[in-house]
Structure formats: structure tokens, C-alpha cells
C-alpha positions as CSV (number, residue, x, y, z in Angstrom):
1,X,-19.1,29.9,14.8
2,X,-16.3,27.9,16.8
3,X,-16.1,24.2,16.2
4,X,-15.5,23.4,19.9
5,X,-17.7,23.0,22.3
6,X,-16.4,21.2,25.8
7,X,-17.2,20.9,29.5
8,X,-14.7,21.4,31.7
9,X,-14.2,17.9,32.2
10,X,-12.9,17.5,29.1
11,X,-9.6,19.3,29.8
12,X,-8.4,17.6,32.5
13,X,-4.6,18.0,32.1
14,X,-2.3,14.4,32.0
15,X,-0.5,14.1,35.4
16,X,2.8,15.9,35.3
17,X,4.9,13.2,36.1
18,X,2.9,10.6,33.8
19,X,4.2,13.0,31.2
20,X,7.5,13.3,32.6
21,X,7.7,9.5,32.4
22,X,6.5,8.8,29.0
23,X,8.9,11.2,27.4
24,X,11.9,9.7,29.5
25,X,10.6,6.2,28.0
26,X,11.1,8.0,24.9
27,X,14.4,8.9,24.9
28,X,16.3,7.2,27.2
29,X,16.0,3.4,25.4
30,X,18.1,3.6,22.4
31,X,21.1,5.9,24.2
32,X,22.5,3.5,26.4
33,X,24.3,0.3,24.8
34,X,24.0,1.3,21.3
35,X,27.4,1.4,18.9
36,X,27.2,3.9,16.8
37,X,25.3,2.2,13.4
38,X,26.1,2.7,10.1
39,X,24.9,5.7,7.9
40,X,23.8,9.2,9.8
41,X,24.4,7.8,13.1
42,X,27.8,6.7,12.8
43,X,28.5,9.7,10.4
44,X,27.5,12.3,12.6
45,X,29.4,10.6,15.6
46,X,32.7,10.8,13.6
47,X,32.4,14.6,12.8
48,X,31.4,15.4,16.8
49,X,34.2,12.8,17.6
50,X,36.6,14.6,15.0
51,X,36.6,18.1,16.7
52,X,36.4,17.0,20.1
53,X,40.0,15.5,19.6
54,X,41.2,18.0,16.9
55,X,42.2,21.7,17.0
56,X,40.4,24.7,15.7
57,X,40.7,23.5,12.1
58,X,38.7,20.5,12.3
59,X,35.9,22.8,14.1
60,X,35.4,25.0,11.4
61,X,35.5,22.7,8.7
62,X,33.6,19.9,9.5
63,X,35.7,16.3,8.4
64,X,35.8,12.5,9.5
65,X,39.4,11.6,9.8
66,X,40.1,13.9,6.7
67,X,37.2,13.2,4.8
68,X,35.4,16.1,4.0
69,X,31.6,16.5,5.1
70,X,30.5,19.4,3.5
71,X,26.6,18.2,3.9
72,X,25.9,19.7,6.6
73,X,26.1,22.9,8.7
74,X,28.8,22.6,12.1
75,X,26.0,23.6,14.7
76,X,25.0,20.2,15.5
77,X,28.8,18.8,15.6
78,X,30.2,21.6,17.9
79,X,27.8,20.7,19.9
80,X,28.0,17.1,20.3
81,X,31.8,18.0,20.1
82,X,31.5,19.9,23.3
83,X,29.6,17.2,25.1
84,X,32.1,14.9,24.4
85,X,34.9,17.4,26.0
86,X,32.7,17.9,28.9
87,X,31.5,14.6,29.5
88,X,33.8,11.8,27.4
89,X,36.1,11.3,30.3
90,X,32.9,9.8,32.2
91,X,30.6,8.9,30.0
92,X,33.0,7.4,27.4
93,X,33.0,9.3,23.8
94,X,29.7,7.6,22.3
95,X,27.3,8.4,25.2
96,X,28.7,11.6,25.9
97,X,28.0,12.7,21.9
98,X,24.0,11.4,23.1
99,X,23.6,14.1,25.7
100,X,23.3,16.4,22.7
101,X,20.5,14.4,21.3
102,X,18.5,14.6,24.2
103,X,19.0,18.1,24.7
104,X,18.0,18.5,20.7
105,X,14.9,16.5,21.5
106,X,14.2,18.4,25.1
107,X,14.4,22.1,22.7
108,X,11.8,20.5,20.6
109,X,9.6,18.8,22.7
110,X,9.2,21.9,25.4
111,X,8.6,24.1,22.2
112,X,5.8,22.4,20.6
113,X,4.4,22.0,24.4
114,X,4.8,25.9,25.1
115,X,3.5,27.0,21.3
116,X,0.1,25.0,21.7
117,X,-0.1,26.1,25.7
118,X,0.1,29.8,24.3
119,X,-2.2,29.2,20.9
120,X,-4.4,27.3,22.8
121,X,-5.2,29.9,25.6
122,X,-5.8,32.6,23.0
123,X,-9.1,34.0,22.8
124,X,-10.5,32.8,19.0
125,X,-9.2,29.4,20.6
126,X,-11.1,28.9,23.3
127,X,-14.5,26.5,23.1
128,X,-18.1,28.1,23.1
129,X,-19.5,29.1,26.2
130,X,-22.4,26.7,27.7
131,X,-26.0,27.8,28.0
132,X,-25.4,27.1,32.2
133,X,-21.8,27.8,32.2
134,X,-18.9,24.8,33.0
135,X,-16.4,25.4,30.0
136,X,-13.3,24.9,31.0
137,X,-10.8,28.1,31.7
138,X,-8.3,29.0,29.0
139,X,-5.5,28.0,30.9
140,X,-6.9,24.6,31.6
141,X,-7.8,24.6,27.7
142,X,-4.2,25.4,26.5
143,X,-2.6,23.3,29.1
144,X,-4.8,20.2,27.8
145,X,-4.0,21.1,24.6
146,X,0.1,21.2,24.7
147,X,-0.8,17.7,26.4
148,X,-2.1,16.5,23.4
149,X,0.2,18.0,20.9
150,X,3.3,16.7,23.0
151,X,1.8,13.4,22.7
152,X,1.4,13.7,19.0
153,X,5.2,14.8,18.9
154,X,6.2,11.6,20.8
155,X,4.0,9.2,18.7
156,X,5.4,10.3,15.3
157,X,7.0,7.3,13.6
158,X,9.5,9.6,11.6
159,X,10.9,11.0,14.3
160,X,11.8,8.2,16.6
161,X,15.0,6.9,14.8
162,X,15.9,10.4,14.4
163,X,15.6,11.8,18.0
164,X,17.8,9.4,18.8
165,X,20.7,10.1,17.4
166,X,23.1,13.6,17.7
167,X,22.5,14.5,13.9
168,X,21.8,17.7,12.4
169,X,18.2,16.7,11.4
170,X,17.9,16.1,15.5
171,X,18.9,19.9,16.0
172,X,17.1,21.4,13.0
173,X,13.4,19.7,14.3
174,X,14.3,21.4,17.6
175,X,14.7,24.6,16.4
176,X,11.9,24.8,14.0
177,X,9.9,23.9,16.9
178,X,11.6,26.7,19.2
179,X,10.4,29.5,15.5
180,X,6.9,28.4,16.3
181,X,7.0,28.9,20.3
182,X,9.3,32.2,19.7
183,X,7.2,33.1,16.6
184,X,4.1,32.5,18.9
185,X,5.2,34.9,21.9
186,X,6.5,37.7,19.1
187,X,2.8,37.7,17.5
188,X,1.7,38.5,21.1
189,X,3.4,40.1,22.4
190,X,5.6,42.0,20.1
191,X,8.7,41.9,22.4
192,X,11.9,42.6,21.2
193,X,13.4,39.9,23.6
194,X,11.3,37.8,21.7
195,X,12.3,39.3,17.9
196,X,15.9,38.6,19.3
197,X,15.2,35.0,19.9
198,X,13.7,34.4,17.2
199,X,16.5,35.8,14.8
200,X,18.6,33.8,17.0
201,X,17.2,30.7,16.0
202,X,16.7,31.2,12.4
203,X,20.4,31.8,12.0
204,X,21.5,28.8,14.4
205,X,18.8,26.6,12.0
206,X,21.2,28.0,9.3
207,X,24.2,26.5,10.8
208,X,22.6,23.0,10.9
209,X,20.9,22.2,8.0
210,X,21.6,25.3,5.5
211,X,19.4,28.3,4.5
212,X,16.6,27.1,2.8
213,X,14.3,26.1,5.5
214,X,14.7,29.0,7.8
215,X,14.4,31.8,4.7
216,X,11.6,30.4,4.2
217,X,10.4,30.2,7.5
218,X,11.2,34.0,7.6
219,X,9.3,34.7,4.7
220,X,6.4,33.1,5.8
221,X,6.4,34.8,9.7
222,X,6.8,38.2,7.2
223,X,3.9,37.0,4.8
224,X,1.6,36.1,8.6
225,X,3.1,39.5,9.7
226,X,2.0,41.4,6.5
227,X,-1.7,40.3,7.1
228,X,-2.3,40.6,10.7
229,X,0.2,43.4,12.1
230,X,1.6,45.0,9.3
231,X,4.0,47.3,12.2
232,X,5.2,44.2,13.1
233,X,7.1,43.4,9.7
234,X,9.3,46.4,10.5
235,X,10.9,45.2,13.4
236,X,11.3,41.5,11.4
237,X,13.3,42.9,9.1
238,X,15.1,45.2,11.1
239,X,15.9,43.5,14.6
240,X,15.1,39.6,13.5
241,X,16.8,39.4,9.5
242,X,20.0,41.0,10.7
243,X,20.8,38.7,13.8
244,X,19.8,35.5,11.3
245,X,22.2,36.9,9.0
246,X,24.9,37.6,11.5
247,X,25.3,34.5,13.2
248,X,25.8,32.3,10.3
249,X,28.3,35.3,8.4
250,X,30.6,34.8,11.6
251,X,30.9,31.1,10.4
252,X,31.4,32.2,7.1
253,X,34.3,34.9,7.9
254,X,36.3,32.5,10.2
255,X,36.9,30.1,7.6
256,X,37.8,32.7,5.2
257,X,40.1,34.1,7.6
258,X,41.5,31.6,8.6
259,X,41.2,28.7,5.7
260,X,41.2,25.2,7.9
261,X,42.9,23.1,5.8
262,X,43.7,25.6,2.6
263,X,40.2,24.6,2.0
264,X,37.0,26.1,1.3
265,X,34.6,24.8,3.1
266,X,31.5,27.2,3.1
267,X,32.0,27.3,-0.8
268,X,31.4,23.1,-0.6
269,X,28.2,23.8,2.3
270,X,26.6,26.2,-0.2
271,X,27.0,24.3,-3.1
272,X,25.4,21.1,-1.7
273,X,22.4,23.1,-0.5
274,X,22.3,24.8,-4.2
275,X,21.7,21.0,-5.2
276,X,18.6,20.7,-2.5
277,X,16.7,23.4,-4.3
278,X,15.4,22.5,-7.9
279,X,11.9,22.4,-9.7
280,X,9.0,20.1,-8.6
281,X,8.9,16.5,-9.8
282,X,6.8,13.7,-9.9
283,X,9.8,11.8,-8.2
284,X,9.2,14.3,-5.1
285,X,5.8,13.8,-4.7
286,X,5.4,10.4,-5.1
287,X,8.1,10.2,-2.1
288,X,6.4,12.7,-0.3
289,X,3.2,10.8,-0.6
290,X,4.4,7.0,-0.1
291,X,6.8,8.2,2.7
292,X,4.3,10.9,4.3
293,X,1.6,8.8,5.4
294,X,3.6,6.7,7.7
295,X,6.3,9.6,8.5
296,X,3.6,11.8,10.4
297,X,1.5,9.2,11.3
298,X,-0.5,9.5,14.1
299,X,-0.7,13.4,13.4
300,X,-2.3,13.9,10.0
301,X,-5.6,12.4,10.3
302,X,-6.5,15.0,13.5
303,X,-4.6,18.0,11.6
304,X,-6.1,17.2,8.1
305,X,-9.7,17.6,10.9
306,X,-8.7,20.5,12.2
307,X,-8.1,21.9,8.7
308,X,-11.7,21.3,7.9
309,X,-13.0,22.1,11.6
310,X,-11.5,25.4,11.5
311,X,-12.0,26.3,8.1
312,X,-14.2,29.4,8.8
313,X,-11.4,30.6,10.6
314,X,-8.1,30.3,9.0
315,X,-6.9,33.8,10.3
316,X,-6.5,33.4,14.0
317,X,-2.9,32.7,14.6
318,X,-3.7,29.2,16.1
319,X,-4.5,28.1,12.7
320,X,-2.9,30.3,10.5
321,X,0.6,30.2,12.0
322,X,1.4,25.9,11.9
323,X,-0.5,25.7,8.7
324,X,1.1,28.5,6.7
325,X,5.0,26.8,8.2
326,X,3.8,23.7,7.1
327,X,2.2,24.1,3.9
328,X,6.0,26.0,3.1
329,X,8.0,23.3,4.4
330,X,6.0,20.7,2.7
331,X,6.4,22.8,-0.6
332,X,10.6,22.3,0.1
333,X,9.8,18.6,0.0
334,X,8.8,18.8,-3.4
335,X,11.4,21.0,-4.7
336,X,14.4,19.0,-3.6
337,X,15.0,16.9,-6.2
338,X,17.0,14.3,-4.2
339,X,14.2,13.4,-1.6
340,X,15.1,11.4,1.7
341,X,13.8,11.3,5.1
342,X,15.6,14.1,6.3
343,X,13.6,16.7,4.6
344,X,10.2,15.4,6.4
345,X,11.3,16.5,9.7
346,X,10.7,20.1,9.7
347,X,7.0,19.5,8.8
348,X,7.0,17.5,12.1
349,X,6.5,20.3,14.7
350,X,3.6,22.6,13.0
351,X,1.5,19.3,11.9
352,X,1.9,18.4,15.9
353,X,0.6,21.7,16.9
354,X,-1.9,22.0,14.2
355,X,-2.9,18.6,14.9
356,X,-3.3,19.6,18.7
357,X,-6.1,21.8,17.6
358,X,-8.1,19.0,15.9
359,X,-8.6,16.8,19.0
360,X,-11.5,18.9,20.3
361,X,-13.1,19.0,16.9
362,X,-12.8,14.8,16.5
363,X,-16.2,13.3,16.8
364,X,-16.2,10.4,18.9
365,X,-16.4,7.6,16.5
366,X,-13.4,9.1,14.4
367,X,-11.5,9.3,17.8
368,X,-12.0,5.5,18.9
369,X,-11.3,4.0,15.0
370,X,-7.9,5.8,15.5
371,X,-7.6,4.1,19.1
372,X,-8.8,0.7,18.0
373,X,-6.2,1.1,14.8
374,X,-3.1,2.0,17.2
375,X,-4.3,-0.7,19.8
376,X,-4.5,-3.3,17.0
377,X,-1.3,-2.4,14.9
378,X,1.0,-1.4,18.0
379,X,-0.5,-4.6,20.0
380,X,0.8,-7.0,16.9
381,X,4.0,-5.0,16.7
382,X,5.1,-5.7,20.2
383,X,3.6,-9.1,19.8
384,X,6.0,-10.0,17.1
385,X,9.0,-8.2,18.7
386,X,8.7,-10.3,21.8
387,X,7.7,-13.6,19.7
388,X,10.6,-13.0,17.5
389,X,12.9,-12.6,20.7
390,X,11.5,-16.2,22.6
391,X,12.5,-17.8,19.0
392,X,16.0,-16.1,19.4
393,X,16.6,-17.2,22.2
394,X,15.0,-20.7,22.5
395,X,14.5,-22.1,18.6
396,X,11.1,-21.7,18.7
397,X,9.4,-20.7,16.4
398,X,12.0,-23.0,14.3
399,X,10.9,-20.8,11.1
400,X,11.3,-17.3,13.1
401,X,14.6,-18.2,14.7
402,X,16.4,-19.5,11.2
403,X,15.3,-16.4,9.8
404,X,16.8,-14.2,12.8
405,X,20.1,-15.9,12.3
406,X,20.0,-15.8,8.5
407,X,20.3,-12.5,8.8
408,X,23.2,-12.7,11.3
409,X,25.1,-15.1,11.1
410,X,27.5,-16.3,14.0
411,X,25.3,-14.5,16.5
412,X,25.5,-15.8,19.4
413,X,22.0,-14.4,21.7
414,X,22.8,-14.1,25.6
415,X,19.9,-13.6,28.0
416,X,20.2,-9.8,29.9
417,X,17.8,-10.0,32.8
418,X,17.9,-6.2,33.6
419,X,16.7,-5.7,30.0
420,X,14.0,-8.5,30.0
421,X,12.9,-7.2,33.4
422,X,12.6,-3.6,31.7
423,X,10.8,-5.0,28.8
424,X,8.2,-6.8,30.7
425,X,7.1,-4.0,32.9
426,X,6.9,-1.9,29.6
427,X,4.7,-4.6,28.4
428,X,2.7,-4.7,31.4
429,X,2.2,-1.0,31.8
430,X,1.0,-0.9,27.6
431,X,-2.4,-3.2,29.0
432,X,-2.5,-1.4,32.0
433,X,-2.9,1.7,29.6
434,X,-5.3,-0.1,27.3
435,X,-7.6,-1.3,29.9
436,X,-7.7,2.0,31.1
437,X,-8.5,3.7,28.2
438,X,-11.3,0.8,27.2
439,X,-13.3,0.8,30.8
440,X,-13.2,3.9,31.7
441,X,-13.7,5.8,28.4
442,X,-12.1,9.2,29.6
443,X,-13.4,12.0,28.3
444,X,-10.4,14.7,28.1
445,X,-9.1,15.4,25.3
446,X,-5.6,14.0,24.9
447,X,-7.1,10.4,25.5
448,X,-7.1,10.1,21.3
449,X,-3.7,10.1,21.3
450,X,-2.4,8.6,24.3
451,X,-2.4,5.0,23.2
452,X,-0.7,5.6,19.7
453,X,2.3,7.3,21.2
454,X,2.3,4.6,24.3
455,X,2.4,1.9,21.7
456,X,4.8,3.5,19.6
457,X,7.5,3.6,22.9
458,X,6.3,0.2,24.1
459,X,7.7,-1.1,20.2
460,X,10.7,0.7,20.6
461,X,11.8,0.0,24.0
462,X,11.4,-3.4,23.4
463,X,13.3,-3.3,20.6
464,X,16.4,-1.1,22.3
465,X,16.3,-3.8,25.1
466,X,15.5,-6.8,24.0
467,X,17.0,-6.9,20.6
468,X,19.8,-4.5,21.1
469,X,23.0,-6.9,21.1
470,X,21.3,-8.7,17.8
471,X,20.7,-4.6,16.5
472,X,24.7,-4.1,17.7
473,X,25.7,-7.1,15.5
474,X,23.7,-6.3,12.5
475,X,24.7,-2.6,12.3
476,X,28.2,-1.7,14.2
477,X,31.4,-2.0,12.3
478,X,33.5,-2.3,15.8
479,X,34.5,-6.2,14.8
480,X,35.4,-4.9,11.5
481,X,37.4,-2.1,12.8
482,X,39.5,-4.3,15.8
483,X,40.2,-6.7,12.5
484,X,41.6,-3.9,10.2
485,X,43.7,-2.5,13.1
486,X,45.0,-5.9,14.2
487,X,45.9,-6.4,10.3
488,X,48.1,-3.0,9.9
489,X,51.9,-3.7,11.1
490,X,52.7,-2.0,14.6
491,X,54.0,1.4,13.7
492,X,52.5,1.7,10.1
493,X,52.1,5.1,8.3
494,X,49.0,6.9,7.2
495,X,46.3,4.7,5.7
496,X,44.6,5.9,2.4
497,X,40.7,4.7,1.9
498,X,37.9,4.6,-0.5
499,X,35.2,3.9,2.2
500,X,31.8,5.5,2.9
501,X,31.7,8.6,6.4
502,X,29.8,5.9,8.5
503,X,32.7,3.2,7.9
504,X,35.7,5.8,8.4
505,X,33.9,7.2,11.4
506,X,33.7,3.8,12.8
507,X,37.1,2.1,11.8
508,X,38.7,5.4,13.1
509,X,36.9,5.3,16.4
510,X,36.6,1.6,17.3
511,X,39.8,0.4,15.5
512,X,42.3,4.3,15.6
513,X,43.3,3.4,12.2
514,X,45.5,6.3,11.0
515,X,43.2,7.4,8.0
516,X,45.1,10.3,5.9
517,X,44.4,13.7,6.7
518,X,44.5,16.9,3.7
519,X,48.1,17.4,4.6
520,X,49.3,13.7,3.9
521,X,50.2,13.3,0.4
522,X,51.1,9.5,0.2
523,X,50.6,6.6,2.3
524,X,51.6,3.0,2.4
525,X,48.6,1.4,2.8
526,X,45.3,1.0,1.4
527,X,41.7,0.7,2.4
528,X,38.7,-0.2,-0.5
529,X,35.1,-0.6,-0.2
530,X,33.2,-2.3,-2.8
531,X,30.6,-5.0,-3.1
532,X,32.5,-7.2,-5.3
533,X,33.2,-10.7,-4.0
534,X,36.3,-11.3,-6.0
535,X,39.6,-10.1,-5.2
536,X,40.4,-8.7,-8.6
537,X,42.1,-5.4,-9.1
538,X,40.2,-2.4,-9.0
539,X,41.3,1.2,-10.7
540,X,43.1,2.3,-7.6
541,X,45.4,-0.4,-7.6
542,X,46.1,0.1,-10.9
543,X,47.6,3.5,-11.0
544,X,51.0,3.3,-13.1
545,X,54.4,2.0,-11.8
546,X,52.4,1.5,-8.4
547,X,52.5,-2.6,-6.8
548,X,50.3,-3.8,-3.6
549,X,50.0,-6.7,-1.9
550,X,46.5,-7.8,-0.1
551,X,47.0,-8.0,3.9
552,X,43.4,-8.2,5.0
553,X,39.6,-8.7,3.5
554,X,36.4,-9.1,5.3
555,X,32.9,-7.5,5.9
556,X,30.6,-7.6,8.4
557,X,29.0,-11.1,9.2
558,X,25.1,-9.6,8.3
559,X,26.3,-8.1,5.1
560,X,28.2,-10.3,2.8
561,X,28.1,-8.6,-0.2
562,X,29.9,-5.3,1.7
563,X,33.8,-6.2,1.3
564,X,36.5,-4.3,2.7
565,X,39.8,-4.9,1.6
566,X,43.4,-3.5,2.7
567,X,46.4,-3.3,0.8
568,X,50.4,-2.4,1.5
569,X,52.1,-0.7,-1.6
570,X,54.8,-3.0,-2.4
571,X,58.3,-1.0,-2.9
């Protein structure tokens, strides 16, 4: 028997342009404003801003300034490259390398809305029929449903730092989330349109983050395919494998063609993703568990429900298809044996859908502790946010504001009235939403979910406005870089460096410092990264018959134990 059982009532679908809103809220803060900040962000900025000003050689071998990145596939990059090309001369390079990430996060978002919309107007979907009739229709069911599950997407804590940013974990989310709509239609269809599409996408998700996640994304669509239409695993193999193949091997010929920089860099791609592969480990799951829980939070309490609600019915495809992908990419997490965030996103888009399906099955009690929970935490969150800012910007709290400026020192705060303005509304409209969801007590079905992904981008709006110049000072290396460039002689050759992708991506963007490429054998200058306070000599500036003389140190005014330090080779 089917766990559901609704009135029509129940599946009234959230207003189109209350939708529309809430996932412009989403993405929009965070864009605007923002220097590229240290680690993926800044990294991933260099590569796009690399190509974009570079010829066909720095397209096929991804590189900032000459530093190899052989990490990740070029997918993502040619694609922020482009927008740069297309858009940089308005936009300015930065912002123009963002329009990727929101079309990354538009691929995923309309996916995971489209997948549940088509699983949830299936048949073995649909609630029980009443004794006296007044369950809703299957295309109202579905279409409340993809509300829900788009909701859950939006609300996921993992994601949000992420989304924002053009990197290839952005891309690979979308397009796991584009298998499961594509996957989806092929199941029901059987198009070959659809088969096309779908190999399409498993060999573009191999240009982004490597081949381990979308072969086993195939096997498991074969595996689904094997059990419920074994004709279908036929055309898989013959119409889907072959395009996944193809579109990656076209990668893979051009550089060996053509060799950008006498390099090989699909030999370096496939040895780092050899190194992502290994045996399970207690390190793995211990990560996996203690990073998890907050990762997919709000979706895992209403999928781990639907689990156990649909139980007696793990083989129709509404089920079976997000928890098999799931359960397969949660397996990758514990086989890489150097887990980081990164490697939680693709479980992101089949625990939204999955979770989608465990909203009707919620009983009511379970629903509003999960409400009061996100009211409560979100609530204090924003509280604190806001507190923290008055103390910023007035002294008070004394304790609050000597912490803020402990941990930036020489900030200087500056009151922006367009983003307090934004802020407040934001504010306003989060206990506008509350109230609602308290008096009235609405009975559809997304109303579980509403307030933990309305709190979630109420926190960080606030924080992308109100605390953005402080965030700006804290994590951007542009003063660094317009000190180094102001420190190298007018005219001054190549400049060697020992400094981590996000610093070189930075220093060569904000500051232009000449950074060596492959071709550039020696160079008269000298950039180090360390986090030694003293100035003593470190092994490269001890290499034999080789003198230099210190022109430059500093670091960034929130971290003083990062030093950079440039040199001049003496003659």
C-alpha cells in the first residue's frame, strides 16, 4: 500500500514568482562586490582568467600564470574563460567569470525541479485515492513536489559557498543533476534524443571533475536498466557509452596532437584522479559522518523518511533511481582516501529529489520539530550576523567589536546604505515568512521546507551585504598584490615563485606580476611563501654560486603568520 495519502489542498503549488525570487536571493548576493578569495575561488578564477587572455595552449592545458593545474578537468574553465571573452569588456574580468556560476547553478537547479516534476507525476507516485474523491491530479502532485525538492536544493548548507563560485565542483553538481532529469525522461520514454543527452552529459561531467563519478553513474543507470527494462541497456551501451567516451577522447587527442607546452597534461589529469580512488578507511567515514550531517542538512532527515515510507516499494523509479545514484556516490566518498568537501556535492542532487518524496510521508509533528529547529537556529544566526555588524560599526558590544577587529586588523568599517537597506528588507521579509508559516499553518506540502531554505538565504545575504567589505579584507590578496607590483623595478623580467594557485591567481590578476611561464628558464626575481616570521634563508635561496637581496616582505593584515617575501638575484 502507498504511504501517501492527500487532499488536493495539499498540493497547492508555491507562486511562480515567489520561486523565481527566492532562488534570485540565492544567487545573486555573493556575485557582486566579492574579490576573488583565497583557495578554490581564487584558483579557479586564475585558470578561466588564464585562457581568456592566452592562446590555444593555455586552453588545453589548464595553468595559472604557468603553474600547472592538473586537478581538474577544463570544462568548467573554458567556460568561465568564454564568459570572460564575451562579457569582461563590461562586466570587468571577475564578474564576467560569475555568469558561469549562475548558469552552473541554473543547469542544476531546473534539473532537480524537472526530475521530481517527472517522478512525481508517475503513476506508483501518486497518493491513494479518497473514499469521496478530492486527491489532487498528478500534475498538480509532481508540480508541488519539484517545489519542494527545489527548496531542499536551495536550503543545503554544503552547497551555498559552492554555487557561488565558477569552480568545477559548481559545474559537476549541475550535471549530475541534468543525469537524473535526462536519466528520468530516458526511463520513460526511451528516446534516443534523450540517450543522446544523456551520454552527452556523462562525458561533459568527465571533463570537469574526472571519470570516476560519471562511470559510476553509468553503471548504476545500467544496473537500474538491467532490472526494469533489460532492452533498454542495449541502447546504453550502444548510443549513450560511445558519446561519453567520445567527448572527453577529443580532449585527450588535441593535447597529444598538439602538446601545449611540450607537456602532458591528460597524463597529470589522470594520475590525480588515480589518487581519488583507493580502499575504504575509517578516515573516510568519519569525514563523511562529521561533515555529512551539516553538508545535506535540511535534506536527510525527510530522505532518510522517505527511505522508510517507501520501503515496500523500492522498485518504482521515483525511489529506486535517486537512491541507487546516491547510495553510489556516497560509496565514492568513502573510497577517496583524501576526503574534502568537494566530493559531497554530487550526493546533493539525488538526496534533494529523494528527499522531495518524503514530504508527503512526514507526519505532522516531525514536520513542525524541523520548522521550529530552522526557525530557532536560522533566527539566532541572523541575529548574531546583524549584532556582530552594529558592534562593527559602533563599538558595541565592546567584547564583539575587539574580537571583529582582532581578526582584521587596520580595518577600517564604512556604512553602505544600499546594502543595509537590502539587508533590512531581507530581515523583514524572514518574519513576514515566519509569521506566515506560524498563523496560518498551511497545509501543502512544501511548507516543511520553506523556512529552512528562507533562513539559510536570509544568513547569507546578510552576510554578502552587510559584512562583505570586512569578508573582502579578510580573504582577498588585492593589497598584497598592488604591494608586490609596486616593489618590482619598472621594466623587470620574469618573476619566479614558490606560492600556492589562489596567491598566483591573485597577484597575477590584481597586481600583473610577470610570474614565469614553462618556456622561461631563469628569472631575476623571486617570490616565497612560507609561514616563517624570520627572514632567514630558505633552500631556494641557497642554491650554489646563486646571491639575492630582499626587496619586499609582507602578508595579509588578517593572517600574520602567511609571509610573502620577494627577492632580486644579485649578479
Amino acid at each position: 500500500m502507498k504511504p501517501v495519502r492527500l487532499p488536493a489542498s495539499a498540493t497547492l503549488a508555491l507562486p511562480r514568482t515567489g520561486l523565481f525570487a527566492l532562488a534570485l536571493l540565492y544567487i545573486l548576493p555573493g556575485l557582486f562586490g566579492r574579490d576573488p578569495w583565497k583557495n578554490d575561488d581564487a584558483s579557479s578564477f586564475g585558470i578561466m582568467w588564464t585562457m581568456a587572455h592566452g592562446g590555444w595552449a593555455d586552453w588545453l592545458a589548464p595553468h595559472i600564470a604557468g603553474l600547472p593545474m592538473p586537478q581538474e578537468g577544463p570544462l568548467a574553465f573554458w567556460i568561465g574563460a568564454l564568459c570572460i571573452k564575451l562579457f569582461g569588456g563590461v562586466l570587468g574580468d571577475v564578474m564576467a567569470s560569475r555568469v558561469a556560476a549562475i548558469g552552473f547553478f541554473l543547469l542544476g537547479a531546473l534539473s532537480v525541479w524537472y526530475t521530481a516534476y517527472l517522478l512525481g507525476r508517475r503513476a506508483e507516485a501518486q497518493p491513494l485515492r479518497l473514499a469521496f474523491g478530492g486527491q489532487p491530479e498528478p500534475e498538480d502532485y509532481g508540480r508541488t513536489l519539484a517545489d519542494g525538492a527545489l527548496l531542499i536544493y536551495l536550503g543545503f548548507l554544503g552547497l551555498l559557498v559552492h554555487s557561488h563560485a565558477s569552480t568545477a565542483g559548481a559545474l559537476q553538481v549541475g550535471l549530475i543533476a541534468y543525469v537524473l532529469y535526462a536519466a528520468t525522461r530516458v526511463f520513460e520514454t526511451q528516446s534516443k534524443r534523450m540517450l543522446v543527452a544523456l551520454g552527452i552529459a556523462l562525458g561533459l561531467s568527465v571533463l570537469t571533475r574526472g571519470p570516476i563519478a560519471p562511470i559510476a553513474l553509468w553503471c548504476a543507470l545500467l544496473l537500474l536498466a538491467a532490472v526494469r527494462k533489460p532492452a533498454l541497456v542495449s541502447r546504453l551501451v550502444l548510443i549513450c557509452l560511445p558519446l561519453a567516451i567520445a567527448i572527453p577522447a577529443a580532449w585527450v587527442l588535441a593535447c597529444s596532437v598538439l602538446q601545449p607546452f611540450a607537456r602532458a597534461p591528460v597524463a597529470d589529469w589522470l594520475a590525480w584522479n588515480a589518487r581519488l580512488f583507493g580502499w575504504p578507511s575509517w578516515d573516510a567515514l568519519r569525514y563523511f559522518m562529521k561533515n555529512g550531517i551539516w553538508f545535506a542538512w535540511p535534506a536527510w532527515p525527510f530522505a532518510g523518511w522517505a527511505v522508510y515510507a517507501w520501503r515496500k516499494q523500492f522498485n518504482a523509479l521515483h525511489i529506486a533511481l535517486p537512491l541507487l545514484l546516491l547510495n553510489l556516490m556516497a560509496l565514492l566518498v568513502l573510497l577517496d582516501p583524501v576526503p574534502d568537501e568537494t566530493i559531497l556535492l554530487p550526493l546533493l542532487p539525488p538526496l534533494a529529489i529523494l528527499a522531495a518524496f518524503g514530504l508527503p510521508t512526514m507526519k505532522r509533528g516531525a514536520i513542525n520539530a524541523v520548522d521550529w529547529f530552522s526557525v530557532m537556529t536560522l533566527t539566532t544566526c541572523a541575529a548574531f550576523i546583524w549584532v556582530g555588524w552594529i558592534a562593527k560599526q559602533t563599538g558595541w558590544p565592546t567584547q564583539l567589536a575587539r574580537n571583529a577587529f582582532k581578526l582584521a586588523p587596520g580595518f577600517k568599517p564604512e556604512l553602505n546604505w544600499l546594502a543595509f537597506l537590502v539587508a533590512a528588507a531581507a530581515t523583514a521579509s524572514w518574519f513576514m515568512l515566519v509569521h506566515w508559516r506560524i498563523s496560518r499553518r498551511p497545509s501543502v506540502l512544501w511548507r516543511a521546507v520553506v523556512l529552512s531554505s528562507g533562513g539559510v538565504i536570509l544568513c547569507w545575504l546578510l552576510l554578502m551585504t552587510l559584512w562583505l567589505p570586512w569578508g573582502n579584507y579578510m580573504k582577498s590578496y588585492a593589497g598584497v598584490a598592488q604591494q608586490i607590483a609596486a616593489s618590482l623595478p619598472a621594466g623587470s623580467g620574469c618573476v619566479d615563485a614558490d606560492v600556492g594557485p589562489a596567491q598566483r591567481a591573485s597577484f597575477a590578476y590584481f597586481g600583473q606580476i610577470p610570474f614565469a611561464r614553462f618556456e622561461v628558464a631563469r628569472c631575476d626575481f623571486l617570490l616565497l611563501q612560507d609561514r616563517n616570521r624570520a627572514t632567514g634563508e630558505t633552500p631556494r635561496l641557497l642554491r650554489a654560486g646563486e646571491r639575492w637581496q630582499l626587496l619586499w616582505e609582507g602578508h595579509r593584515p588578517a593572517d600574520r603568520d602567511e609571509r610573502f617575501r620577494l627577492y632580486r638575484r644579485l649578479r
